[in-house]
C-alpha positions as CSV (number, residue, x, y, z in Angstrom):
1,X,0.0,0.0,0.0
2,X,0.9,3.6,-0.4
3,X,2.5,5.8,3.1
4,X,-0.2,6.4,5.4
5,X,-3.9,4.3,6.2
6,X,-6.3,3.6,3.6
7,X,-9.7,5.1,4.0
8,X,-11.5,1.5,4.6
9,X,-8.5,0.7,6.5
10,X,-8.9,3.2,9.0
11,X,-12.3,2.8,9.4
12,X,-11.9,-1.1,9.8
13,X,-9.9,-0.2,12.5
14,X,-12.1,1.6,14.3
15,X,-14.7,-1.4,13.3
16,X,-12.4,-3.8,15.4
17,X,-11.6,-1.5,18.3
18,X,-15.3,-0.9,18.6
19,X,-15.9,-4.3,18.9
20,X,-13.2,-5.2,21.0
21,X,-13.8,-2.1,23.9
22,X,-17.6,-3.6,23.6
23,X,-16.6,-7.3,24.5
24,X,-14.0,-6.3,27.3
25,X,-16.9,-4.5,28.7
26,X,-19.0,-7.2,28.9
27,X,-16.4,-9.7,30.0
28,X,-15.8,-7.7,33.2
29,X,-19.6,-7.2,33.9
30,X,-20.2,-3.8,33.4
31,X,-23.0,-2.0,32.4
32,X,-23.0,0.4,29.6
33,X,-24.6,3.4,32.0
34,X,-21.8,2.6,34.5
35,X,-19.1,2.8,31.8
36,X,-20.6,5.9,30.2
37,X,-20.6,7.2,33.6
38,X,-17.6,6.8,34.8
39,X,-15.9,7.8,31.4
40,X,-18.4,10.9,31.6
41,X,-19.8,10.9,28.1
42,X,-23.4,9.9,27.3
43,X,-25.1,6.2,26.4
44,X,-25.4,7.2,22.9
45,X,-21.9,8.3,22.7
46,X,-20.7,4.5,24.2
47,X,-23.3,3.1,21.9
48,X,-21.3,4.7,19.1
49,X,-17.9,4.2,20.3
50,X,-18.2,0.5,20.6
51,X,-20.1,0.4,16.9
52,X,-16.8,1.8,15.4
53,X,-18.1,5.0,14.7
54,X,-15.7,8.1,13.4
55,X,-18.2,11.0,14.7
56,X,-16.6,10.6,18.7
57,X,-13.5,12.5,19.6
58,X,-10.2,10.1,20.0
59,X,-10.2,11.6,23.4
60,X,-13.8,10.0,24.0
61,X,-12.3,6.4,22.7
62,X,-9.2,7.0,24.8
63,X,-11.8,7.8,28.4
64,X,-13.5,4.5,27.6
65,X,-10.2,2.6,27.2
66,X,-9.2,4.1,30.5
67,X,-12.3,3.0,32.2
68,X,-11.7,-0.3,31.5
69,X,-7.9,-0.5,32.3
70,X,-6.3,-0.6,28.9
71,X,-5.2,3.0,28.9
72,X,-2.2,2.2,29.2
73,X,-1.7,-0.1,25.9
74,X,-1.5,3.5,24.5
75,X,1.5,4.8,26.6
76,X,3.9,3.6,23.8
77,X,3.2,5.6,21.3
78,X,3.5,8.8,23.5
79,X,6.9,7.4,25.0
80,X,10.1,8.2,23.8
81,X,10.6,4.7,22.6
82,X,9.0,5.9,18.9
83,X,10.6,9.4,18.3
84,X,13.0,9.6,16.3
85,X,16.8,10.3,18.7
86,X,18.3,13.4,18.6
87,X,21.2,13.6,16.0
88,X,24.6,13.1,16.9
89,X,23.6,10.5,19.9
90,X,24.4,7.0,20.5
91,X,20.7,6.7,19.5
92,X,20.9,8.1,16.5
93,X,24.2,6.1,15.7
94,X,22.6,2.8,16.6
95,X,22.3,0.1,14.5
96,X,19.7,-1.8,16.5
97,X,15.9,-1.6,14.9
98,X,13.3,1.2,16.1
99,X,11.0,-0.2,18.2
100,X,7.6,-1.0,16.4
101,X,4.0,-1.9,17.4
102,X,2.1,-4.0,14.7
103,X,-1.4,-5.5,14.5
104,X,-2.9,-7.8,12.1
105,X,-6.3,-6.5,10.4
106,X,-8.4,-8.4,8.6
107,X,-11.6,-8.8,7.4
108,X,-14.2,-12.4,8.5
109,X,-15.4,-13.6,5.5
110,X,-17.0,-16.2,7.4
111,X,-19.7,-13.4,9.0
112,X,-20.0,-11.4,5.9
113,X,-18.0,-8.4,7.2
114,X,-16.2,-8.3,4.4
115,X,-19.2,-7.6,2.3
116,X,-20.5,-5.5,5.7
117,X,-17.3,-3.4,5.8
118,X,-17.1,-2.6,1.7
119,X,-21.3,-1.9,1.4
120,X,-20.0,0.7,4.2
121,X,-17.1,2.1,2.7
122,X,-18.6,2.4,-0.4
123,X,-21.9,4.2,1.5
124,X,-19.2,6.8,3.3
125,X,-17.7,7.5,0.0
126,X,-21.3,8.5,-1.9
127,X,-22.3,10.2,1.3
128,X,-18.9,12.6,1.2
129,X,-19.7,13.1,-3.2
130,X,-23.1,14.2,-2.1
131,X,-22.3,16.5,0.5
132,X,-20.7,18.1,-1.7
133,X,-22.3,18.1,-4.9
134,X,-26.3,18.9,-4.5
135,X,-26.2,17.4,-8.2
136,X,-25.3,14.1,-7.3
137,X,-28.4,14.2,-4.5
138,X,-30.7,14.6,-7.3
139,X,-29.3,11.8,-9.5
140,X,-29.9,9.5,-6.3
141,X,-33.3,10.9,-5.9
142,X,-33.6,10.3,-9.6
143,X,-32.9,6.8,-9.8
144,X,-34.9,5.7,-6.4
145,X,-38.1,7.4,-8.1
146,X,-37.3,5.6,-11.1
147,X,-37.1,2.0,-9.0
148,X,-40.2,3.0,-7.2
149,X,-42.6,3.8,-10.4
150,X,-41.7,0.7,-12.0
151,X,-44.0,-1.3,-9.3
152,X,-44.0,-2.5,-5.9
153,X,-41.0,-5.2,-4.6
154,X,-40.2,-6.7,-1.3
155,X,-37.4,-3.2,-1.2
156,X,-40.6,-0.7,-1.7
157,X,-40.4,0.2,2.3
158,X,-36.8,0.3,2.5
159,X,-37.1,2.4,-0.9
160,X,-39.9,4.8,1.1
161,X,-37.5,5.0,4.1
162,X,-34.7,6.1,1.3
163,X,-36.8,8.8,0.0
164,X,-37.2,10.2,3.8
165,X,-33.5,9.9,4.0
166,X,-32.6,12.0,0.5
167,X,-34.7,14.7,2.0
168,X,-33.7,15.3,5.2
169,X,-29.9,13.9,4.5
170,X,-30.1,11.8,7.8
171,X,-27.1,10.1,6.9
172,X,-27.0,8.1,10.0
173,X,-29.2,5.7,9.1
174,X,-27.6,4.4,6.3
175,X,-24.2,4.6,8.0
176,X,-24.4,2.5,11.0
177,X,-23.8,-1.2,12.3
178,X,-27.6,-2.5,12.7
179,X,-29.1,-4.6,11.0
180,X,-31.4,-2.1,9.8
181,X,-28.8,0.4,8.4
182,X,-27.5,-2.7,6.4
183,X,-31.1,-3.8,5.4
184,X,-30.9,-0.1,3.7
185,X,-27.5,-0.4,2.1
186,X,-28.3,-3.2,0.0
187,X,-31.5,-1.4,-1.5
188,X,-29.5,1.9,-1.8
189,X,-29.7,4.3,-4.8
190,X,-26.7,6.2,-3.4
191,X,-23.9,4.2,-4.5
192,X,-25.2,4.7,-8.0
193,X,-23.8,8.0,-8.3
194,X,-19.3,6.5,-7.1
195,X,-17.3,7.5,-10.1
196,X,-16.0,4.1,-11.2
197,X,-12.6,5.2,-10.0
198,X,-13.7,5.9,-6.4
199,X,-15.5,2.6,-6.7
200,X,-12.6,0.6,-7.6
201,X,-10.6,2.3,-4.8
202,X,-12.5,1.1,-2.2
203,X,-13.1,-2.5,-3.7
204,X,-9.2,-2.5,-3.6
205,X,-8.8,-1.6,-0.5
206,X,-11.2,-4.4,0.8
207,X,-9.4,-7.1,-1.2
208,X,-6.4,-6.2,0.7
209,X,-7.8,-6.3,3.8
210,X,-9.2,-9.7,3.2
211,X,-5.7,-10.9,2.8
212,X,-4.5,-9.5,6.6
213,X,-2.3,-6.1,6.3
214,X,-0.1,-6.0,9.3
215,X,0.6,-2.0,10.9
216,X,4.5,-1.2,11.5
217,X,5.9,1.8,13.0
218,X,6.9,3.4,9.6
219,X,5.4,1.3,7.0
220,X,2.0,-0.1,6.2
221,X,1.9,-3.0,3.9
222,X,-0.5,-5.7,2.7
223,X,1.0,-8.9,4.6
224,X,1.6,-12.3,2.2
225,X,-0.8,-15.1,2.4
């Protein structure tokens, strides 16, 4: 992969934090009110920090990781041990490797998140085009209006519940881990309008990620099967 963290990547990461904060919690028996509580932020803000969301602070992830004693997993990255020495020390001269922190992500075919994580990607892409381009809101609107006159389906509420949702732009509904918001996705109109570029990006990035990419301290690279 190129320097830095793919789009999908990044938000796969989140996925698996999510997840991971959300099972912790529940293996030590603690309620979501307590943990909210105690990391003073609001229910809804737990509920979206253990769905992987983007929209809460990294200082909201980093109170609930601190409520529930893995804080301090973070502490390496603001130690010394990964900046760069000062020139003209023996740390600098050293031949010995910089210290690195990897993790494996990847993608469970065996659940469908594969096809869960790129109907998402794909959704946040057309959702960013949109916001930025009232014309590509209209073509969306065009072609649900078009599905809908050409007669009623087992999709026509989830295409009534679209039309509400190109209205008012309530974004969240599409965007989310229930099963609802991915009942939506796969009778969407709003994918129709990815360029096929942006399209083919994201498909790319989720074949990698089905293969495992590992995370270095300076490199990020798609791992060998």
């Amino acid at each position: 992969m190129s320097e830095g963290l793919s789009g999908v990547l990044e938000r796969q990461l989140l996925l698996q934090l999510g997840d991971r904060l959300k099972v912790l919690r529940k293996s030590r028996k603690r309620s979501m009110a307590d943990v909210a509580q105690c990391a003073q932020i609001s229910r809804t803000t737990l509920a979206a920090i253990e769905a992987g969301d983007p929209g809460p602070s990294m200082g909201n992830y980093v109170r609930v990781m601190a409520v529930l004693g893995v804080a301090g997993d973070l502490a390496l990255l603001a130690s010394d041990a990964l900046q760069a020495a000062a020139a003209n020390t023996a740390g600098a001269r050293s031949r010995r490797p910089r210290p690195s922190v990897q993790v494996t992500v990847s993608t469970d075919d065996a659940h469908h998140r594969a096809q869960d994580l790129q109907s998402l990607a794909l959704h946040e892409a057309a959702v960013r085009l949109v916001r930025d381009d009232p014309a590509l809101l209209a073509q969306a609107r065009a072609t649900l209006q078009r599905w809908m006159s050409a007669g009623s389906t087992r999709s026509t509420s989830l295409w009534h519940e679209w039309d509400a949702i190109l209205r008012s732009n309530a974004w969240s509904k599409v965007l989310g881990r229930n099963q609802r918001a991915a009942e939506l996705r796969q009778a969407s109109p709003l994918t129709a309008v990815l360029p096929e570029n942006v399209r083919a990006d994201v498909l790319a990035q989720v074949r990698a990620l089905k293969k495992g990419v590992q995370l270095g301290a300076s490199d990020v690279s798609a791992s060998m099967p």
